[in-house]
KOLKE-439977 format. One record per residue: x, z, y of N, C-alpha, C in turn; residue in one letter; residue number from 1. Coordinates in pm, 1 decimal. Layout:
KOLKE-439977
<node <X, Z, Y>, <X, Z, Y>, <X, Z, Y>, A, NUM>
...
//
This chain:
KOLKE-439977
<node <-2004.6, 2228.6, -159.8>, <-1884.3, 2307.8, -189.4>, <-1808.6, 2247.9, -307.4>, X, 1>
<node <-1880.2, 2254.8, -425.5>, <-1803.8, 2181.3, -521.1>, <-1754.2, 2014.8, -493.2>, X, 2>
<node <-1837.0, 1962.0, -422.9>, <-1773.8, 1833.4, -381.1>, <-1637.1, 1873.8, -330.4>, X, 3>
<node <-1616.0, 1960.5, -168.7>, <-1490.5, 1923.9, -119.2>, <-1370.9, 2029.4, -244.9>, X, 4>
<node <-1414.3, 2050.6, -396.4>, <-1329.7, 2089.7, -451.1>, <-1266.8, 1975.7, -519.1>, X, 5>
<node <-1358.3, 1931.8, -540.0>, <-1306.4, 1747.9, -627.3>, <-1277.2, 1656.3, -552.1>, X, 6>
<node <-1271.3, 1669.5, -439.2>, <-1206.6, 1566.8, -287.0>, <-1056.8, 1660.6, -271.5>, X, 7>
<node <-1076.9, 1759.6, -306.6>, <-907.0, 1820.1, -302.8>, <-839.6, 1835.4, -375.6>, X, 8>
<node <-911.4, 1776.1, -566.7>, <-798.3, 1791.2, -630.6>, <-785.5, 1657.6, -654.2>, X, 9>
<node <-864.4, 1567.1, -630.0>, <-831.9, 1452.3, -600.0>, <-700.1, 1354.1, -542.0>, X, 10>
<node <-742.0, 1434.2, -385.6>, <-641.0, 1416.6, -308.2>, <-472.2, 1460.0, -324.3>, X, 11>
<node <-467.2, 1592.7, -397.8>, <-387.4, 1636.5, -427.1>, <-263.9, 1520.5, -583.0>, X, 12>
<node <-364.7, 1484.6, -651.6>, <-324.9, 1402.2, -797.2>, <-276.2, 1282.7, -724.1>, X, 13>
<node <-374.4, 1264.6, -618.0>, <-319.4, 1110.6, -514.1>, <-173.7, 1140.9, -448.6>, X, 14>
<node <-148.4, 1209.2, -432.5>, <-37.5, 1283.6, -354.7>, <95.6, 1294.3, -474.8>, X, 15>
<node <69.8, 1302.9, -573.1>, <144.0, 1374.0, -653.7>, <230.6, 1223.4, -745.1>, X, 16>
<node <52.6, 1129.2, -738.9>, <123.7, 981.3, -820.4>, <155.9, 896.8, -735.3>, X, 17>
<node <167.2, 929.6, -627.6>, <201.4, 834.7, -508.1>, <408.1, 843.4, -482.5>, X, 18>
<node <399.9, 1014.3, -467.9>, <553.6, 1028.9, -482.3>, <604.4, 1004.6, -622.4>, X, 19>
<node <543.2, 1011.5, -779.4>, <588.3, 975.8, -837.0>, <620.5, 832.2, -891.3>, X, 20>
<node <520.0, 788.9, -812.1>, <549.9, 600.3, -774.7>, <706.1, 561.0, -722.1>, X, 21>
<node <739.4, 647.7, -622.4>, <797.1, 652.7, -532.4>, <970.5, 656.5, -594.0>, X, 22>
<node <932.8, 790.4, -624.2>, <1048.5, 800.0, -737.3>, <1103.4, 692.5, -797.1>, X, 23>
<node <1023.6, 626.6, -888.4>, <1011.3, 523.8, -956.3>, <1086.1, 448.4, -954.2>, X, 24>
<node <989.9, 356.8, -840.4>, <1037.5, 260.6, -732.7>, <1195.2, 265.7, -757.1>, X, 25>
<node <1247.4, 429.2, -694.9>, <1355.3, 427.7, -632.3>, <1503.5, 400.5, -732.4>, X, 26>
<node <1454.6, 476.3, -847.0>, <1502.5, 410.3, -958.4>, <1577.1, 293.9, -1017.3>, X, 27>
<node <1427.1, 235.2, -989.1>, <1451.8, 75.4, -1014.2>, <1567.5, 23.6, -955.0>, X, 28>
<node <1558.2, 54.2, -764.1>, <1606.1, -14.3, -731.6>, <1771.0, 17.3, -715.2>, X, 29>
<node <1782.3, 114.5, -763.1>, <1892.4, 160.4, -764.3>, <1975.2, 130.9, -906.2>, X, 30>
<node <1915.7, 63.6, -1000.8>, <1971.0, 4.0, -1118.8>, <1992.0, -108.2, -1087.3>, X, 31>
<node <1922.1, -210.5, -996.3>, <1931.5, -348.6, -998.4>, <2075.2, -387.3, -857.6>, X, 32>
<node <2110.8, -289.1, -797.2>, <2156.5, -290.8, -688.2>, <2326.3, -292.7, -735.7>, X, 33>
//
């Protein structure tokens, strides 16, 4: 039980720095453009 709690907040932080990668990214490329 406590495992699939730390596989979901896991997943969730993965989720969260993935779009804020994303963001990022989008940023960037929208300064260099």
């Amino acid at each position: 039980m406590k495992n699939k709690v730390t596989n979901m907040l896991l997943v969730k932080s993965n989720i969260v720095l993935y779009s804020f990668n994303i963001i990022l990214a989008d940023g960037r490329n929208r300064r260099t453009k």
